[in-house]
Every structure is written in C-alpha cells, then in structure tokens.
C-alpha positions as CSV (number, residue, x, y, z in Angstrom):
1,X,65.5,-45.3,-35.1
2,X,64.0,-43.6,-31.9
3,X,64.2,-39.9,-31.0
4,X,63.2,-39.2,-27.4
5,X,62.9,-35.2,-26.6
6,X,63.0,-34.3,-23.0
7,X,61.6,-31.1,-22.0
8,X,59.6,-29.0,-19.3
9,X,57.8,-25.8,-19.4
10,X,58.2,-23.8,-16.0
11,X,54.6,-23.0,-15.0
12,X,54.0,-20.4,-12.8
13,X,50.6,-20.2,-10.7
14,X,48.9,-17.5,-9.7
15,X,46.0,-17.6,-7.1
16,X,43.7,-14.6,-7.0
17,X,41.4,-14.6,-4.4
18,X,38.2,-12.4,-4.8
19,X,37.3,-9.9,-2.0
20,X,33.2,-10.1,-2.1
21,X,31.6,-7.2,-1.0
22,X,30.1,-7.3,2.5
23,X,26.9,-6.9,1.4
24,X,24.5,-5.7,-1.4
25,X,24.4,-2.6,-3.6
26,X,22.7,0.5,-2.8
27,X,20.1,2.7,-4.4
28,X,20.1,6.2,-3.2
29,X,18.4,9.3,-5.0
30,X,15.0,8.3,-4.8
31,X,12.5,10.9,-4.0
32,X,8.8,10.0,-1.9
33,X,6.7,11.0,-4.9
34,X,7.4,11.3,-8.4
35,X,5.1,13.1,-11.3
36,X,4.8,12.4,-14.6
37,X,7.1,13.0,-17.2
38,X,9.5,14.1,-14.0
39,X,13.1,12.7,-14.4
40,X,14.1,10.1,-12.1
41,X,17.9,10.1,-11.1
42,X,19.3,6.8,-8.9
43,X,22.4,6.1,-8.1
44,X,23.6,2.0,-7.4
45,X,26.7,1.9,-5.1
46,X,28.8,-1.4,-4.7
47,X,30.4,-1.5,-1.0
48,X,34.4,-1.7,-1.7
49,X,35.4,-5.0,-3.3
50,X,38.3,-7.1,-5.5
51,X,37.5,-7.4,-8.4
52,X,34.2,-4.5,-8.9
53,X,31.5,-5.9,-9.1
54,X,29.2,-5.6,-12.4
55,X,26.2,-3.2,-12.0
56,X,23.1,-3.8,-13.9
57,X,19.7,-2.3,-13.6
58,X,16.3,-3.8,-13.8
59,X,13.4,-2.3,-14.3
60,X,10.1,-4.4,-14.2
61,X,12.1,-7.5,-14.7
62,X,14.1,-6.3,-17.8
63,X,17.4,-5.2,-18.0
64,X,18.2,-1.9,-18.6
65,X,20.3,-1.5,-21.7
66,X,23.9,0.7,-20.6
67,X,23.7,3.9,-22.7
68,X,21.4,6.5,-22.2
69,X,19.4,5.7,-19.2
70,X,22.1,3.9,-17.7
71,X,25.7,6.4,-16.9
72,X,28.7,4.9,-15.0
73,X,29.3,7.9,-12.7
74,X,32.3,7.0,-10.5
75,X,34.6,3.6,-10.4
76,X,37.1,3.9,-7.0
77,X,40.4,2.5,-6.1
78,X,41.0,2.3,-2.2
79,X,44.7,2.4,-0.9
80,X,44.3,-1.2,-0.6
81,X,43.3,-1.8,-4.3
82,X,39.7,-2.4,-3.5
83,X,37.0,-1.1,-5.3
84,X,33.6,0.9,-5.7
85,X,31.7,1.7,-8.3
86,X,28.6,3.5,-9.0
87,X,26.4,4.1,-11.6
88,X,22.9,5.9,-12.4
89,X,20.0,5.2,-13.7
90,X,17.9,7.9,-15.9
91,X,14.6,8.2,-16.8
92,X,11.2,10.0,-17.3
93,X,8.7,8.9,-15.5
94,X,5.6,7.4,-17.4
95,X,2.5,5.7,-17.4
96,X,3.8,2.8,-19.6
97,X,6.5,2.4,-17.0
98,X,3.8,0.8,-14.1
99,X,2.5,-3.2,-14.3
100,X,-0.2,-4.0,-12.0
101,X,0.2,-0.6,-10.5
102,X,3.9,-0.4,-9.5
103,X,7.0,0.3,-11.0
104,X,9.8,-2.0,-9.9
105,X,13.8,-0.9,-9.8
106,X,16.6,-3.2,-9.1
107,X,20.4,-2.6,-9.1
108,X,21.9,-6.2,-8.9
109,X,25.7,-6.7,-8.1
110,X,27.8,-9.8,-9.5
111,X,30.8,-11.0,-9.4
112,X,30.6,-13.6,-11.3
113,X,29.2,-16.7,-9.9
114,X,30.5,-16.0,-6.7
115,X,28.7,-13.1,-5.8
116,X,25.1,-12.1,-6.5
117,X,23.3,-9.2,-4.9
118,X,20.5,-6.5,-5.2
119,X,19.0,-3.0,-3.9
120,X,15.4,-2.4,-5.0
121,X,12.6,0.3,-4.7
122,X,9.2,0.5,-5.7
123,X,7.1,3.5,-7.4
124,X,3.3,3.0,-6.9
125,X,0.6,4.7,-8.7
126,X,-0.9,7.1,-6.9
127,X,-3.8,6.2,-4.3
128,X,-6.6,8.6,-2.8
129,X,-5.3,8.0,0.5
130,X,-2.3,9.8,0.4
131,X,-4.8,12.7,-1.2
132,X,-2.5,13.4,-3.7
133,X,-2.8,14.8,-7.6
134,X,-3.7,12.2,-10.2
135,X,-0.1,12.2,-11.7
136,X,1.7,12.1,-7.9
137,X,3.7,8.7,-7.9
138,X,4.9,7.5,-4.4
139,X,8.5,5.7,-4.0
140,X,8.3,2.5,-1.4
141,X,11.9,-0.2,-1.3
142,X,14.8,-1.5,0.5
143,X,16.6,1.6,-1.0
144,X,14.7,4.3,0.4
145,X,15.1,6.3,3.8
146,X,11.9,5.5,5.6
147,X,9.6,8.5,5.8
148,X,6.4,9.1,7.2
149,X,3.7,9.1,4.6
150,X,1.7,11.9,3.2
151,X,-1.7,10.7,5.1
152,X,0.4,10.3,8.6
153,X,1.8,13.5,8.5
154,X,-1.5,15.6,7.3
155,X,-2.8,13.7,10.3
156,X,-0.6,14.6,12.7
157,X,-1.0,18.7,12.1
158,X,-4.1,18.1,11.7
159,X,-4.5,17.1,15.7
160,X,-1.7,19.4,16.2
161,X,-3.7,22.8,14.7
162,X,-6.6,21.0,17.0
163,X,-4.7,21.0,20.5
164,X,-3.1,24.7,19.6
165,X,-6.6,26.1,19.5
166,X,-7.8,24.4,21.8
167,X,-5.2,25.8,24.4
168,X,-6.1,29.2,23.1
C-alpha cells in the first residue's frame, strides 16, 4: 500500500534593504587640552540610517566595555523611519591611559558586514613646545575642529604687542 500526501506551505518573502549611512560616525566634545584626572566627555553620532548602526568605542586598540564609561545618550527615529544614534564615552584622564605618548579614541559604526566606519582623535602627552604645564594633554584627530595651536597663537600676540608699541 502507498500513501502519497500532497501539500504546500505559502511562503511569503520579505526583502529588507539596508539604508547605509552616507558616511562615518562623528566624535564631537573634545576639548584642545586635557589635564589629569580631568573628565573627558565624547559624544559618537551615526549620520541617519536603516537599520542604526552599532556604536563601539576603542580606546588604544581595545574595546570599551558598554556600562560605565560608555552611556547611550540619544537613539532617533526620522519621519521616514531612519535612524541616529549617539552615545558617549566617559572617562578620567590618566597617565596609564597614553602608549608611546598618545592616547588613541575611535568610535567605529557597523552594520553588520555591510557597513564598517570610524571617527578618531588623538590625546598627546604634553610637549615643551606648546609651553604648557607638565599635566596639560593636547587633543589632535579626524574628530576635532581644527584650531590653532597654543605655540601659534602665543606667537602671533606676541608680534602683535610688538607692532602696537611700536606704532606708539
């Protein structure tokens, strides 16, 4: 004897198609000098994607751990279901915290293996030339607003005071 069952399952397929951020992450909140033992607040914003992409920080080549030094401050729905979020990164800044004379931050975006992008700045021990205190740390990187350094600037009143009394 022979049983033949015929039967179909109605499959339904469902195509989600990423929107990848148009480009990478960004670090604001960095100062141009940091002391010791100060507290150092960044902030890592993705630009407005589908799904968010996942923020980690990395700090001299290790991930930071999410918990304490690591907050999730604000995760944003546009009107078109896109989406930002941002977290921060906390922490006091220390001696143990430089390798070969720098401290290195990145906030790296992914999406999973589609999508893989990064924001980083760079804390420097201090150097004579910027004439600075012994505990002064200076803040260089990709996510910084370009300033003029310490030594350019103490240069340039310098020869400013020099032409103003010199017109006197």
């Amino acid at each position: 004897m022979v049983i033949l069952c015929d039967f179909s399952i109605p499959i339904l397929v469902i195509r989600i198609l990423p929107v990848l951020p148009p480009g990478p992450p960004t670090i604001t909140g960095s100062q141009n000098y940091y002391q010791l033992n100060q507290r150092l607040h960044l902030n890592c914003t993705t630009p407005l994607a589908k799904p968010a992409p996942a923020l980690t920080w990395i700090l001299n080549g290790h991930k930071v751990v999410s918990g304490g030094s690591v907050v999730m401050t604000e995760h944003v729905t546009s009107p078109a279901g896109l989406e930002r979020v941002t977290t921060q990164l906390r922490l006091r800044v220390a001696s143990h915290h430089f390798h070969s004379g720098a401290m290195t931050i990145v906030c790296e975006a992914r999406v999973g293996a589609l999508y893989t992008r990064s924001d980083q700045v760079e804390i420097r021990e201090p150097s004579s030339r910027w004439f600075a205190s012994p505990n002064l740390y200076h803040t260089t990187g990709t996510g910084m607003d370009s300033a003029p350094s310490l030594f350019n600037t103490s240069i340039w009143l310098l020869v400013i005071t020099l032409l103003y009394r010199l017109m006197l």
